[in-house]
Each structure stands twice: as C-alpha cells, then as structure tokens.
RODO-2510 file (C-alpha; in nm, 4 decimals, decimal comma):
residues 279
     n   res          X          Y          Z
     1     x    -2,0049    -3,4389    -2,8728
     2     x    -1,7934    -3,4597    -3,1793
     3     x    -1,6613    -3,7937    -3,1350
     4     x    -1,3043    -3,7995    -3,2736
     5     x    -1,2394    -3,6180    -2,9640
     6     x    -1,2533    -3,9522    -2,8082
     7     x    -0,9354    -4,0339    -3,0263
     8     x    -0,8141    -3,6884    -2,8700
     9     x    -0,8862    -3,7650    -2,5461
    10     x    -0,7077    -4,1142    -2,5344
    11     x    -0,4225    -3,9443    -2,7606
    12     x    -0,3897    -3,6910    -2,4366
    13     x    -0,2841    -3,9865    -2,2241
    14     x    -0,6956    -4,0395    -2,0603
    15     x    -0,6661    -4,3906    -1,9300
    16     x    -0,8596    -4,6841    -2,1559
    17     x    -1,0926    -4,6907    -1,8031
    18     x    -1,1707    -4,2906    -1,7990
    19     x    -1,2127    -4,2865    -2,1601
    20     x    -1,4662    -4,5823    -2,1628
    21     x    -1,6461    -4,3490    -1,7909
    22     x    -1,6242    -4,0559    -2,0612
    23     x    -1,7642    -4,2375    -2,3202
    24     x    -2,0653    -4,4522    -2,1028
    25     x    -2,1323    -4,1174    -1,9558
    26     x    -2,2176    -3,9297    -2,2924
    27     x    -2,4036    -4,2506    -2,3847
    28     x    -2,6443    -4,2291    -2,0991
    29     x    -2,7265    -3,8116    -2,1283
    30     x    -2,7799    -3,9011    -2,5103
    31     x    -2,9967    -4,1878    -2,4544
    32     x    -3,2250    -3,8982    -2,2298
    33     x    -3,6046    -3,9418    -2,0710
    34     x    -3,8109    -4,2688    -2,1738
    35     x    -3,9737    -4,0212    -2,4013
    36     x    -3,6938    -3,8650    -2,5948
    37     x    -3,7087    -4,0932    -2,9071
    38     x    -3,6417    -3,8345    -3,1781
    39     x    -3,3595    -3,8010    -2,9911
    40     x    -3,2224    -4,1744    -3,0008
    41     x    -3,2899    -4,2142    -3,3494
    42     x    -3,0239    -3,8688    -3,4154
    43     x    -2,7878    -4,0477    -3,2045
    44     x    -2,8471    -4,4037    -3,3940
    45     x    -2,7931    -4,1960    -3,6999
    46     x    -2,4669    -4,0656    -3,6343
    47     x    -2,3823    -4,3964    -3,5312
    48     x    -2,4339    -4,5391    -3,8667
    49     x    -2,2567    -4,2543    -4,0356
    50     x    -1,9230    -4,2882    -3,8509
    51     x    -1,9624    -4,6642    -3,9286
    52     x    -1,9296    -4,5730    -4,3264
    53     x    -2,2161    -4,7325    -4,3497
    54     x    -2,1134    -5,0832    -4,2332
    55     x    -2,2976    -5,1246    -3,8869
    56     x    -2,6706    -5,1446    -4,0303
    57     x    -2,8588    -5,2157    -3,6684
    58     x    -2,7951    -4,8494    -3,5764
    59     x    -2,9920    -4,7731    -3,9230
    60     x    -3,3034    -5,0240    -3,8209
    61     x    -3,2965    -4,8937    -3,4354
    62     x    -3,3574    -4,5557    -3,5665
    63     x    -3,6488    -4,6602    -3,7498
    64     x    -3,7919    -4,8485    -3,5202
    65     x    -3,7255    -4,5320    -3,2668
    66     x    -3,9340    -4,3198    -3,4453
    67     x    -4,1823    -4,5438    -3,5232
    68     x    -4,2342    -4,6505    -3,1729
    69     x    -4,2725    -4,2334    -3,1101
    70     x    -4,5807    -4,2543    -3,2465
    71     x    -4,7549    -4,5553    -3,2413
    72     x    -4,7183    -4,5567    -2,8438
    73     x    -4,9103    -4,2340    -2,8641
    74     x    -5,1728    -4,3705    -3,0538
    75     x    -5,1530    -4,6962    -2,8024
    76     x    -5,1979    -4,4623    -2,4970
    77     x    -5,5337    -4,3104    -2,6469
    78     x    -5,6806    -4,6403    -2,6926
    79     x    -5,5420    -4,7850    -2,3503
    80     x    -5,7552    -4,4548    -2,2456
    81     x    -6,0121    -4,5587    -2,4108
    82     x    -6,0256    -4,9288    -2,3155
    83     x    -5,9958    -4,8033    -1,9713
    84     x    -6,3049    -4,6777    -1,9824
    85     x    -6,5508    -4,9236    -2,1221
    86     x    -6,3476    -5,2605    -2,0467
    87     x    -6,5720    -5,4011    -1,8128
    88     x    -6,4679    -5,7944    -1,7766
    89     x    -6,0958    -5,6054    -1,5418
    90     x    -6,2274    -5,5237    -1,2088
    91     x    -5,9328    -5,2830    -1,1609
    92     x    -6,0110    -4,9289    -1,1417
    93     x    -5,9572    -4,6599    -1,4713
    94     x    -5,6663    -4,5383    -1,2900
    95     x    -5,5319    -4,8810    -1,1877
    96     x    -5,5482    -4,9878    -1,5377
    97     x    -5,3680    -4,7142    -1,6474
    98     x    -5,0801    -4,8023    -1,4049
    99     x    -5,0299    -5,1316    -1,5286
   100     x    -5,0351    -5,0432    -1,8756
   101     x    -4,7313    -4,7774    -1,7982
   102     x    -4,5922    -5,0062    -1,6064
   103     x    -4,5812    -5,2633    -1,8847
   104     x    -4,4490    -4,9693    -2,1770
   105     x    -4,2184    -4,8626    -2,0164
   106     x    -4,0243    -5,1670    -1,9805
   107     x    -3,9696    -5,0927    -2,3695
   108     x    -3,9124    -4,7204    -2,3238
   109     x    -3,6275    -4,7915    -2,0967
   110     x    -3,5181    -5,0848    -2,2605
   111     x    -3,5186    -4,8823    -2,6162
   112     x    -3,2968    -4,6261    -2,3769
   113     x    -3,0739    -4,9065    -2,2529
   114     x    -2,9970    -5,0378    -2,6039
   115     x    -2,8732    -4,6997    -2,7295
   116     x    -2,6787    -4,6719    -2,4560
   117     x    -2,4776    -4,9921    -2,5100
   118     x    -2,4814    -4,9519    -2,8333
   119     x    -2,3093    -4,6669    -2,8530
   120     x    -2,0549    -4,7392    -2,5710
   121     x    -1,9425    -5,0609    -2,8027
   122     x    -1,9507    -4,8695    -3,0931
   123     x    -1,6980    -4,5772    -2,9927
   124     x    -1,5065    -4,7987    -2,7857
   125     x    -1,4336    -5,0500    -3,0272
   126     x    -1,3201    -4,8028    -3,2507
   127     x    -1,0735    -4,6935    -3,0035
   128     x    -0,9542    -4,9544    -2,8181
   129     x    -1,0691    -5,2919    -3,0373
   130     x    -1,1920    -5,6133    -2,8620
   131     x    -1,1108    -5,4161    -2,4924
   132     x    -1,2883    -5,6125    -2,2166
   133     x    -1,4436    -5,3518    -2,0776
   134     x    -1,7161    -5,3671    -2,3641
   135     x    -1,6635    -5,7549    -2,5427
   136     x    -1,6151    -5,9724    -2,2390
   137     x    -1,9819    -6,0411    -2,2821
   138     x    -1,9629    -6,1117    -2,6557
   139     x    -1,9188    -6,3798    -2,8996
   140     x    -1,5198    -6,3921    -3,0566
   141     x    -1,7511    -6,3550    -3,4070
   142     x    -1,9451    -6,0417    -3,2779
   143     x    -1,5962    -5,9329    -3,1445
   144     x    -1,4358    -5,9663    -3,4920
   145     x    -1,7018    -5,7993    -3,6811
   146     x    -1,7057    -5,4759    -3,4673
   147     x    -1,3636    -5,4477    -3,5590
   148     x    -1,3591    -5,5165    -3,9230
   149     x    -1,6587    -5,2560    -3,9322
   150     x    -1,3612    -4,9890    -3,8172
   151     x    -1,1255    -5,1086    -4,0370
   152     x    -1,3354    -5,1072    -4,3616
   153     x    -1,4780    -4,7646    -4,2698
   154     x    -1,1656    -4,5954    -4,1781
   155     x    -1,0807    -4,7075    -4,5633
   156     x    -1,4547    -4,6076    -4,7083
   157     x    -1,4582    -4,9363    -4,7530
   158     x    -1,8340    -5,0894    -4,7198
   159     x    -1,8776    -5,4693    -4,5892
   160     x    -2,0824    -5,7069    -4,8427
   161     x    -2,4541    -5,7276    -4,7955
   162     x    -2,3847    -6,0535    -4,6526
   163     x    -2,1334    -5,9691    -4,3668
   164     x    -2,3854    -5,6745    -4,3226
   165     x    -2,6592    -5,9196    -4,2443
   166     x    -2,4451    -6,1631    -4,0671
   167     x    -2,2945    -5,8297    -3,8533
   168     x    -2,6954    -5,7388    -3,8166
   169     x    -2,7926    -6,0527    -3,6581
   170     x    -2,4836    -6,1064    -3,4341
   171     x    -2,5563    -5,7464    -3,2926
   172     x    -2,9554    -5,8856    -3,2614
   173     x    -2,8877    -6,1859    -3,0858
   174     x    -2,6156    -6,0734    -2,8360
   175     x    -2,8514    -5,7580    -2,7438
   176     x    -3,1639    -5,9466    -2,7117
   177     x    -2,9749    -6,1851    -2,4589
   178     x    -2,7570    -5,9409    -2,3117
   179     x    -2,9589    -5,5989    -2,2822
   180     x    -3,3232    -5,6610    -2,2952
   181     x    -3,3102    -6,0282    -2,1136
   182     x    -3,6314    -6,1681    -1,9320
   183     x    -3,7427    -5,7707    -1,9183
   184     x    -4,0148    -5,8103    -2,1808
   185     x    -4,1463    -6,1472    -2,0017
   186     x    -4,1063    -6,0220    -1,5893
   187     x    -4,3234    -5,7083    -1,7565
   188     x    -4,5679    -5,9334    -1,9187
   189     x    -4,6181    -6,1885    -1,6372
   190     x    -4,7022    -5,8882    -1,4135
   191     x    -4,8862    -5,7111    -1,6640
   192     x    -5,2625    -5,7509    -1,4683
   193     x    -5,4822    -5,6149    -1,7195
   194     x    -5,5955    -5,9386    -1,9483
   195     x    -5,7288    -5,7457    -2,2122
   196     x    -5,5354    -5,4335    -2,2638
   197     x    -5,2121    -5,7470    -2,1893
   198     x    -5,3215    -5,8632    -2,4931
   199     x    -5,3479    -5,6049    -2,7252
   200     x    -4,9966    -5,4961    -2,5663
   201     x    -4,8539    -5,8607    -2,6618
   202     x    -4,9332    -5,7915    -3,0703
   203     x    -4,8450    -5,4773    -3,2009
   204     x    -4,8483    -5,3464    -3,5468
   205     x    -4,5229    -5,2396    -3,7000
   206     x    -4,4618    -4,9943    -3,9954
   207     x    -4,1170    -4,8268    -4,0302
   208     x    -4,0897    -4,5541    -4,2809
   209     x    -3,9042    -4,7727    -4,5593
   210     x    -4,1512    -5,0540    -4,5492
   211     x    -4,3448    -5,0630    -4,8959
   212     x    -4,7009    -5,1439    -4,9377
   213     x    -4,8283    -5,4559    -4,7833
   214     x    -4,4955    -5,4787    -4,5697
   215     x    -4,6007    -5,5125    -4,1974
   216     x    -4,4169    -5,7042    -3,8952
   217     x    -4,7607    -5,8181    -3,7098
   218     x    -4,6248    -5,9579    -3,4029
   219     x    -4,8411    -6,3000    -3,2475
   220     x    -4,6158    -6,2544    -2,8970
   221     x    -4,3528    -5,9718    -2,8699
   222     x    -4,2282    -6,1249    -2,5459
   223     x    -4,0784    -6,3763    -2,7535
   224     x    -3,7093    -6,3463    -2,8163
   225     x    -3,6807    -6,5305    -3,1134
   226     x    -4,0094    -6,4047    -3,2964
   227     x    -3,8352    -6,0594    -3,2436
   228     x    -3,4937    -6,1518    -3,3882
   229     x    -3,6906    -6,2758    -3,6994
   230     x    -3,8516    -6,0146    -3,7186
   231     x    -3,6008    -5,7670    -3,6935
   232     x    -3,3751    -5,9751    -3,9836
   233     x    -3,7257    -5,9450    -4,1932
   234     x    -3,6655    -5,5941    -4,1334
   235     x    -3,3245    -5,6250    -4,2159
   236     x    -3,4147    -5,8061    -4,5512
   237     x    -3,6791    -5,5556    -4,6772
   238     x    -3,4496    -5,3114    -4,6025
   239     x    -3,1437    -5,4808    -4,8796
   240     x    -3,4198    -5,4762    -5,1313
   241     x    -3,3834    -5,0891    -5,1242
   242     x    -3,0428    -4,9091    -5,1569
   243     x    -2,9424    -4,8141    -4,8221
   244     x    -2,9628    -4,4378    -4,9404
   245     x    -3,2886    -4,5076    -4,9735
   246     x    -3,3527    -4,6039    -4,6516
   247     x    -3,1539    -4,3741    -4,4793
   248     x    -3,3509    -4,1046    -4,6955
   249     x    -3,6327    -4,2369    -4,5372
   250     x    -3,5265    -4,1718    -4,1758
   251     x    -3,4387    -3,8423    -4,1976
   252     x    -3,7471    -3,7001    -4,3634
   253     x    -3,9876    -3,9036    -4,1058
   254     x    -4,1105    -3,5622    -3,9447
   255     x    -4,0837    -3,7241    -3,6028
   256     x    -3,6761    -3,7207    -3,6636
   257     x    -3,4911    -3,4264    -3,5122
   258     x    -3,3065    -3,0990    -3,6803
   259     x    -3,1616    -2,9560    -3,4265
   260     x    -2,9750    -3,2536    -3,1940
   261     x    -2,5698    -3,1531    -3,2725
   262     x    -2,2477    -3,3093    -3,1369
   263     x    -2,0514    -2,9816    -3,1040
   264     x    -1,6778    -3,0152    -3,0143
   265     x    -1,6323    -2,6975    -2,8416
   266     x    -1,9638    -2,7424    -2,5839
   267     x    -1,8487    -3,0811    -2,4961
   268     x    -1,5023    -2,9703    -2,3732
   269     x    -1,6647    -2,6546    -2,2107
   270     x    -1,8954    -2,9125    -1,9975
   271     x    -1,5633    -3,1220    -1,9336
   272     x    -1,3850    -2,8079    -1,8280
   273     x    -1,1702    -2,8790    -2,0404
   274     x    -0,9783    -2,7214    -2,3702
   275     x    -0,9683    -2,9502    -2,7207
   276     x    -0,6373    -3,0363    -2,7794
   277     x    -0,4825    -3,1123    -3,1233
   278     x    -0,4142    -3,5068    -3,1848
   279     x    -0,0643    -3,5760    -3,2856
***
C-alpha cells in the first residue's frame, strides 16, 4: 500500500489497536512464501526510503535478501549432490534432503519474520511513537532512536554516521534476541545430517556492495554474537561507500524486483474501503 494512508487511516478516527491489526496485517502478505525474497528486499527498500535514509538495517536486510536468493539455490544443488555420494550418513537421499529443508527453512521463515516486525515497528513508530503495542519489548535507547529517525526524516534531515551505526546495532541486537531467538540453535541441534550440518553451519557471504576481497566467512552461524559482528562488519564496509552507492547497488542486483508497487487506490479497494483526504 501507499503508506501515508496509515496517517489517513488513524486521521479517520481507526483506533491505535486496528491501525497497528491494519498495519501487522499488510506486514505479513508483504513478507509472502519462504521463497519470495525479491520481494522482501522491495519492501526493505521502501522501508529505507520513507526513513530519509536514517534507518540503515532495512538497507543491509535487503542485501542480504537477495543474496540469500541465490546462494540457497546454489546450496540446494550441492545438498543434491552431497545427497548422493555422502556415504559416512546412513539416512536415505530423500531423508537427507528433509533435514536439510528442515534446517533452511528455519532462515527462510525467520528472514520472513524479521520483515515482518520490522516493518510493523517501522510504520507504527512513525505513527504512534514509543506505543506499547510495538516497544514494550525494546530497550528505552532503541525506543528513542526509532523516534528521532521520524523526526529527522520528516525534516530531510539525515542522522550522523555514528547514530546510524549506533541505530544499526540497537536494531541488530534487539532482533537477534527478540525475533530469531534459539531458532538457529533448536534447527541446528536437530539438524541430523553431520556433514551436510556442517557445511550448513559456515556459509559464504557476498552482498552486492562488498568490494574485492570483502567476504563475511562465517566459523558458526548459530552463533548470535558472531552474527551481530558480522552484520556491523557489514555495516562498516558499507560507510566506506556513500550510501547512494550502496543503495545503487541493490537495485541493479538482477535478483531485485520491478514490478512490486504500493498502490493507494488497490489497497483501499481490498479494504472496501474509499481513501479519504487527511485534514
């Protein structure tokens, strides 16, 4: 949807409790299928747009997105592959197989998950500040940089590469703790293919902006805090390009969408509902 008719909605007299129904609602059918990536990164996009450029994790989750589009494909060839001649697993081809789905898609649906929140907090803040129905859960400093984000971008104002960074790694931390949780260790601990476990545990990452020789090689991506490091590495390779740069970067990947639109008129159609004019 076009998302100042949020602002319209709530300026209708919508409750702060539909609005935020309204709002998680839209976040879920955007977040889509496991496999809709391309789709997620649009949405992170437009994210980081209406943020004036202030919120920076929607920026890196987009890139990651698309990057996880298609090294997963190129993962489930090999895990094919491995199926086949990986002897030392007694488990059958097929069996193997089901584990190793069973183990991705933990990410899938926790890359799903973290759109989804994301962009609940994100249009809710705007609206309705440090509401409970989205901060009870977050630090007062998270809380405070959400809403200086909105302020600064309703002025085109841009935050400092430092409160960037620090707003980057609050956002990290609190969604590492708070949306993906023990997920990537349950999956891991029941994860009963050693080998293909392993490979699984150390992937290679390369999003669009890295330069040459840039690389986040992980030794155990069920740890939390090798992921928040490397995620602020991200972050920092990132600064040492403009963020036009970067941003350039996303949108040319071929893998990101053309044709994903948040149209005013269709959203209020599927409401059953006319758009009204703000006051």
């Amino acid at each position: 949807m076009h998302v100042d008719n949020y602002a319209v909605l709530k300026a209708g007299g919508m409750s702060a409790a539909s609005v935020y129904e309204v709002i998680a609602n839209d976040a879920v059918r955007l977040g889509g299928r496991f496999s809709d990536m391309p789709q997620r990164a649009a949405v992170y996009h437009h994210m980081y747009l209406m943020s004036g450029g202030n919120f920076i994790f929607p920026l890196i989750a987009a890139h990651e997105t698309l990057w996880a589009r298609w090294y997963l494909f190129l993962a489930k060839l090999g895990a094919n592959c491995l199926a086949l001649f990986d002897i030392s697993c007694k488990l059958s081809r097929r069996d193997k197989m089901k584990a190793y789905h069973k183990y991705v898609n933990t990410y899938k649906k926790n890359n799903r998950d973290l759109l989804a929140e994301s962009y609940k907090i994100f249009h809710f803040t705007r609206l309705y500040a440090d509401h409970e129905y989205v901060c009870a859960s977050m630090p007062i400093r998270l809380r405070e940089l959400f809403l200086r984000c909105h302020q600064l971008s309703s002025g085109h104002q841009k935050m400092s590469h430092a409160e960037q960074r620090q707003f980057f790694e609050e956002f990290v931390r609190w969604h590492h703790s708070h949306v993906s949780g023990t997920s990537f260790v349950d999956a891991y601990h029941a994860f009963d293919w050693p080998l293909a476990k392993w490979f699984c545990a150390r992937p290679w990452i390369k999003f669009s902006y890295f330069g040459l020789g840039q690389n986040l090689v992980y030794k155990n991506f069920t740890d939390t805090e090798e992921r928040i490091q490397k995620n602020m590495k991200a972050f920092d390779w990132a600064v040492k390009k403009s963020w036009a740069s970067v941003e350039k970067s996303l949108t040319h990947n071929p893998f990101f969408p053309r044709n994903l639109t948040f149209d005013a008129t269709t959203y209020f159609s599927d409401l059953g509902m006319a758009p009204i004019a703000a006051p």
